[in-house]
N, C-alpha and C positions, 0 to 999 in steps of 0.2 A: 789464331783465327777463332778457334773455339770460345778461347776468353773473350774473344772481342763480342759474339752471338751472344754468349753468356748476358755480358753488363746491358747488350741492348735489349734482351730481352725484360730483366729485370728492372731498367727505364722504363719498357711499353708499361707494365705491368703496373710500376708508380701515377704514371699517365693516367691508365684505366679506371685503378683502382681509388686513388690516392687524388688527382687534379679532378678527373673528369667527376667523382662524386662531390667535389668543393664547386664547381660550377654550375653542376644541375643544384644544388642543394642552393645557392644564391640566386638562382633566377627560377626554379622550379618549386621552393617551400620546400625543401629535404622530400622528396617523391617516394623515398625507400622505406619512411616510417610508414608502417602499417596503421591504416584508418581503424583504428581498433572496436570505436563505438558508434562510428557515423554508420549506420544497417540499416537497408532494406530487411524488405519482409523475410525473405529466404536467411538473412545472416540471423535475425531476429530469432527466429527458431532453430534454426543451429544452434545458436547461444544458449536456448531454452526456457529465455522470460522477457521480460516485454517491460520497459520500465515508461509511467504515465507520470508526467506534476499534475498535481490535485492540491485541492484547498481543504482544510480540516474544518470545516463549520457543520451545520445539520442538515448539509443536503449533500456536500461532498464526500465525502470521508471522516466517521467517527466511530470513539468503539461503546456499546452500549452493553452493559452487562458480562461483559467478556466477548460480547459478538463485535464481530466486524461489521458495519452499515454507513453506507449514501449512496442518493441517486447515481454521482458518476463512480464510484465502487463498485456495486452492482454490476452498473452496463460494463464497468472495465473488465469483472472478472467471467461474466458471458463471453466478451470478446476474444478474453486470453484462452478460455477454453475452447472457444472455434480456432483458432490458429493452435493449439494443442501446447499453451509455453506457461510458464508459471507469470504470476502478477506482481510486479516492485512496485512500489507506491513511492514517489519524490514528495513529502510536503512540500510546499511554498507558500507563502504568506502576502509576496509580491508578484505580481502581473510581470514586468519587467524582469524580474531571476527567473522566472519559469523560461522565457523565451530564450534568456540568455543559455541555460543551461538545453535546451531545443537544439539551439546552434554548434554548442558546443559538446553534442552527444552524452552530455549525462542522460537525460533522456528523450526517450522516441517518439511522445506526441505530447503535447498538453492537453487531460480532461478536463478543462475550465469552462464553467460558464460561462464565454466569452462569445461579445458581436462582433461580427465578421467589418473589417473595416480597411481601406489602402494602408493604411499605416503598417495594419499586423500583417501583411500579407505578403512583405519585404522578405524576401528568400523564404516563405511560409506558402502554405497552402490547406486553406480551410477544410475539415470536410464537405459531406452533404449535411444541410443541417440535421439538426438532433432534436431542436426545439424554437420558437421563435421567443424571441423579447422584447419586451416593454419597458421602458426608464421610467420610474415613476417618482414622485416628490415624497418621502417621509418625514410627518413630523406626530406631531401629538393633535387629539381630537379635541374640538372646542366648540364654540356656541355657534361660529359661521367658520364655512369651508371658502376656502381660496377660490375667488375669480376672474381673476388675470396676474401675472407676472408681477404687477405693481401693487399688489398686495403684501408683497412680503418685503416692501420697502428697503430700509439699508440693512436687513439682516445677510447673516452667515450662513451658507452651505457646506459642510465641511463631506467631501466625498473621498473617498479611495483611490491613493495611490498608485498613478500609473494605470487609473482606468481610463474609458473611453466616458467617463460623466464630466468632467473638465472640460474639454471641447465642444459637450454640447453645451453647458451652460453658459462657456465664452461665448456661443455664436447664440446664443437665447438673448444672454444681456450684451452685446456689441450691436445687434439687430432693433432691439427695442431699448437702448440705451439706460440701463437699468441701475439703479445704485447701488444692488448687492454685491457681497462680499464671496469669494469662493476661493478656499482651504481645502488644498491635497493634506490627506493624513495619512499616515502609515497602516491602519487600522483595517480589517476586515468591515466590508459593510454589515455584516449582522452585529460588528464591534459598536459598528459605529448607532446603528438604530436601538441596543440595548443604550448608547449614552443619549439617546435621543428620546427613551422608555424615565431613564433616570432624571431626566431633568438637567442633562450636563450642556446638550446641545440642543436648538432649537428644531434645526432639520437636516438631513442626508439625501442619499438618491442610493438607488437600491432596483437590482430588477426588480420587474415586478413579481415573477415566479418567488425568489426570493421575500420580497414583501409581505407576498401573500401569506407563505409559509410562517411568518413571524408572526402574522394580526389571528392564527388560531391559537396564538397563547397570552398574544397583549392584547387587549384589548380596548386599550387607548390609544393606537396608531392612528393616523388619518392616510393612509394612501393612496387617496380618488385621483390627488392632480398627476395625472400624465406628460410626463419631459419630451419624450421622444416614443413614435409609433415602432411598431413592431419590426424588428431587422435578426435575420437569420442569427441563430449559435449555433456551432460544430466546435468541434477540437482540432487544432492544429498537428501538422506532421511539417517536415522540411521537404522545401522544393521538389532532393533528388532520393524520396522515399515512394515513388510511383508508384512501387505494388502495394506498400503497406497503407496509402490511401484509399487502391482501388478495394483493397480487400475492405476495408474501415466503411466505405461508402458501400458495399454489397451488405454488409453485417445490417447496416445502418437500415437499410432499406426492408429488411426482411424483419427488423425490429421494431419497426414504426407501426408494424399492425396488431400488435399486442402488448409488448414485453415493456417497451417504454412510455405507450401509454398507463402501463400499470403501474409502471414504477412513477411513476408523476405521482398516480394519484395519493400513494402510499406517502411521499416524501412534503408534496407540496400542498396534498389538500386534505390533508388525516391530523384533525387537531392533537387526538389522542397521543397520536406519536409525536408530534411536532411539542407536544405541553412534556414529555416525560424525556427526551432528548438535551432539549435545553434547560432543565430543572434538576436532575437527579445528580446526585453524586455519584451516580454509578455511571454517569457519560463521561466521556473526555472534554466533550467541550464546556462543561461547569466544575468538573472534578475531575480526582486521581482515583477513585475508588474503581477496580475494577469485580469485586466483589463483596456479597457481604462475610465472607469467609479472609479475606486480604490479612488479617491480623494472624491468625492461625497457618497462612502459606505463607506470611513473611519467616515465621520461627522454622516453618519447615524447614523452606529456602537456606537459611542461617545455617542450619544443622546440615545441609548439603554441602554450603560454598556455592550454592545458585543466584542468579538473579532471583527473584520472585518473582516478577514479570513472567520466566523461562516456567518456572512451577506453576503457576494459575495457566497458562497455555497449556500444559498436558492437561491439568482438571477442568478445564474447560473443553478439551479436545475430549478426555472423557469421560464426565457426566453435565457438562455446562452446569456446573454448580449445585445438582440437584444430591438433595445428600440421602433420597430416596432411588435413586434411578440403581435399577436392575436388569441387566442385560439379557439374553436372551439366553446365553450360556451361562447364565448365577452371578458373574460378578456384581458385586455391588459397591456402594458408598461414593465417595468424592473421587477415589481414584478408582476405584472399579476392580477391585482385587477380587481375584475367585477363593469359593471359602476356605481352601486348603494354603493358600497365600496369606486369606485373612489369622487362621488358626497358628499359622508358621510365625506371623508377625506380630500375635499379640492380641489381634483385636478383637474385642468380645461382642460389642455391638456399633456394627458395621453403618447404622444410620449415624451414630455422633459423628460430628464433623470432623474433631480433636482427635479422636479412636482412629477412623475413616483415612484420616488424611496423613497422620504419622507410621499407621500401618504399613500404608505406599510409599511413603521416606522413608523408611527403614527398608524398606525391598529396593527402591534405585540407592540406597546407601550402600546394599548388596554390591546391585552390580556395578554401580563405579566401584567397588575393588577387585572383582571380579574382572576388568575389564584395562585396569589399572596399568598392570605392566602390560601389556601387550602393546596398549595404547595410548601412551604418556602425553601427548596433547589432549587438553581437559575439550577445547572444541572439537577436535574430532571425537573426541571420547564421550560427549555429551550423544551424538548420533547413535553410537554402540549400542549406550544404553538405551534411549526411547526406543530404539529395534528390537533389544532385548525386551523390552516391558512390555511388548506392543504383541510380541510373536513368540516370546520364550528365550533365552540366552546359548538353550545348544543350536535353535538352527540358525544364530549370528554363527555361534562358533562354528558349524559344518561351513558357513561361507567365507571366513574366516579360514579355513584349514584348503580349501579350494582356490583362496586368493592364493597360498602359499604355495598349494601346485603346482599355480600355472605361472608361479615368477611375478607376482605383480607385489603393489605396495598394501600391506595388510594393515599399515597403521593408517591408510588412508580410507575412508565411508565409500567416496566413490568407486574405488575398487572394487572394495570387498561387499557394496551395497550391488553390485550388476550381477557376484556368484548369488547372493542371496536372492533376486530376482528370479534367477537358473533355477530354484530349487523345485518349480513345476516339472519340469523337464526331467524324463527319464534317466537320458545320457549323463546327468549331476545327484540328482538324486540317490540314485542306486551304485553312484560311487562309493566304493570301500571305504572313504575318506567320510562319509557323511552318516554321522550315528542316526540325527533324529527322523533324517526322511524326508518325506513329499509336504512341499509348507508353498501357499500363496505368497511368497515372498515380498511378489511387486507391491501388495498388499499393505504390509511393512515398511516398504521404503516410501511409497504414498504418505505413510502414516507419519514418517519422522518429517517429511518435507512438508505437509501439513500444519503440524507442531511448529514446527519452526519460521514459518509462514506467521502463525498466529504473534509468535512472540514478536517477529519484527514489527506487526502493528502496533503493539502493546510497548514497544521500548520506543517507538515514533509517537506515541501520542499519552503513553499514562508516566508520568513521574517515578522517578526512583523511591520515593516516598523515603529515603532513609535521612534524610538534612532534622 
């Protein structure tokens, strides 16, 4: 009798376990795997970063000088800092992978400058707007300006893939039965108005904001003819992201009466800027150059085993390049070494760049050995260090001797970065365990995830420059 209770039990238990998860799993879509990336607002911060697709041209996202800048950069990293969560930046180069990747939780909204349309709005939902748009015609300036559609007889439009300019042009020329020609390309529309600058193509379509921004550095654009009137832009979120809309549309709102008019004016109506963004080798979107010191951080970098990229991210985090800048506390030069660092490392005069900058390579040359065995992953052990450079190597190590107190994993940042946060805190502090003392820690850990923040723009958008 027992054995008999026995095998039936161990049947129910096949049933349960074993049949009944092959059946929901065939008509339910496997319901036990966890939605890992599909977040609302609440999961979104738990997680602790907010990932946006953005476009890399000169108004979305580019890096200038070692800085980060675009209009929807900006507004993304205002917005990550009200919801309190760090900012992931997705390029995308196509309209069509941004949304894919929407649906498919890579990421959480798309910041595109895009018009609100039935098509996009398929399992999507727009914000409030952010801005209005204009479709306008681009071509080159000449002796008469276009007036009517039949002016530009059998020529070519060649506009952007997977935009909303295709459909308008279909219903412009299917309505007024027109003989031109109209060509989806791959190409960024400022790709495409720079071949339209060169002489490659005749005309494009381009918002107008966009447009505008382009005719304060060429000066031979023509973009008076108007395609289509004014129709709402927002960023996209999915359907079942309700809070993180409603929050997007509150931001949205309390930003409309300053913050994004300013930043308009900055991006789309400041030639200055708009002439040294898309000209200089030191942008992303004409060059790789993130410095004029790049020659000098690559040999650094070398002599580390670092990207370069990773190296101009701290000298840019601390002195943006300036190979006078002097801190408040004495450091000085590219890396900002105090003078008893500079005197330890060699350096005599702390403004050359070469002196300045290999001084600070030989002190993180330190402490990755320093830092070495305890913590033999070079990526977590990149963290140690900028922690250690940032705040000093013994109060890593007091947090560092505290992870190991309390049981947890000391070759891991996160760990051992939350004791070095504690280190305001009396109850850790004034631990026996802790030589150097009372340290701003949070302070520190801001400071590496900053660092590391910068470098991810810089490996998305500057070249390895080593080919």
């Amino acid at each position: 009798m027992r054995r008999a209770i026995s095998l039936f039990a161990t049947l129910l238990i096949i049933l349960l376990f074993g049949v009944q998860c092959t059946f929901l799993e065939k008509y339910l879509g496997e319901p036990f795997e966890e939605s890992r990336y599909i977040l609302d607002l609440q999961g979104i911060q738990n997680r602790g970063y907010i990932r946006a697709a953005v476009d890399n041209n000169t108004t979305g996202f580019y890096i200038y000088r070692g800085r980060r800048m675009g209009f929807e950069y900006e507004l993304l990293r205002d917005y990550a800092e009200r919801i309190d969560v760090e900012l992931h930046l997705v390029l995308t180069s196509d309209i069509q992978d941004a949304f894919e990747q929407l649906e498919n939780g890579e990421v959480d909204i798309i910041a595109i400058n895009l018009e609100k349309t039935p098509e996009r709005e398929i399992n999507t939902t727009f914000t409030a707007p952010i801005d209005e748009m204009n479709t306008v015609l681009v071509g080159r300036s000449g002796p008469t300006k276009i007036k009517s559609w039949e002016d530009l007889g059998e020529d070519t439009i060649y506009v952007r893939e997977n935009s909303a300019y295709e459909s308008q042009l279909l219903a412009i020329k299917d309505s007024l039965a027109l003989p031109l020609h109209i060509l989806e390309d791959p190409r960024h529309e400022e790709s495409l108005i720079d071949a339209v600058v060169n002489e490659e193509i005749d005309w494009t379509m381009a918002d107008q904001n966009v447009a505008k921004a382009n005719t304060t550095y060429y000066s031979g654009l023509d973009i008076s003819w108007v395609v289509n009137e004014a129709g709402e832009v927002g960023w996209v979120t999915r359907d079942n992201s309700e809070e993180l809309l409603a929050s997007l549309n509150t931001w949205i709102e309390d930003k409309q009466k300053r913050f994004i008019p300013d930043l308009y004016a900055k991006y789309f109506l400041n030639s200055k800027n708009g002439y040294f963004r898309s000209n200089s080798p030191f942008s992303s979107i004409v060059g790789d150059r993130i410095s004029q010191y790049d020659e000098i951080i690559k040999g650094g970098a070398e002599y580390l085993g670092w990207d370069w990229r990773l190296l101009s991210s701290l000298v840019y985090k601390e002195s943006r390049f300036d190979t006078a800048a002097t801190s408040y506390a004495g450091a000085k030069g590219l890396l900002q070494l105090m003078p008893v660092t500079l005197e330890r490392f060699g350096v005599d005069n702390p403004n050359d760049p070469e002196q300045s900058l290999f001084g600070g390579v030989r002190y993180l040359a330190y402490l990755d050995k320093f830092w070495l065995s305890r913590v033999p992953d070079s990526n977590e052990r990149i963290k140690f260090i900028l922690a250690s450079y940032n705040v000093g190597h013994g109060h890593v190590e007091d947090a560092w001797r505290l992870t190991l107190k309390y049981g947890e994993d000391t070759q891991s940042w996160d760990s051992v970065s939350q004791y070095l946060e504690k280190k305001n805190d009396p109850a850790f502090y004034k631990d026996p365990l802790v030589r150097s003392g009372y340290a701003k820690g949070h302070l520190a850990v801001a400071y590496v995830q900053d660092v590391l923040s910068i470098f991810e723009a810089y490996k998305t958008l500057v070249d390895t420059g080593t080919s």
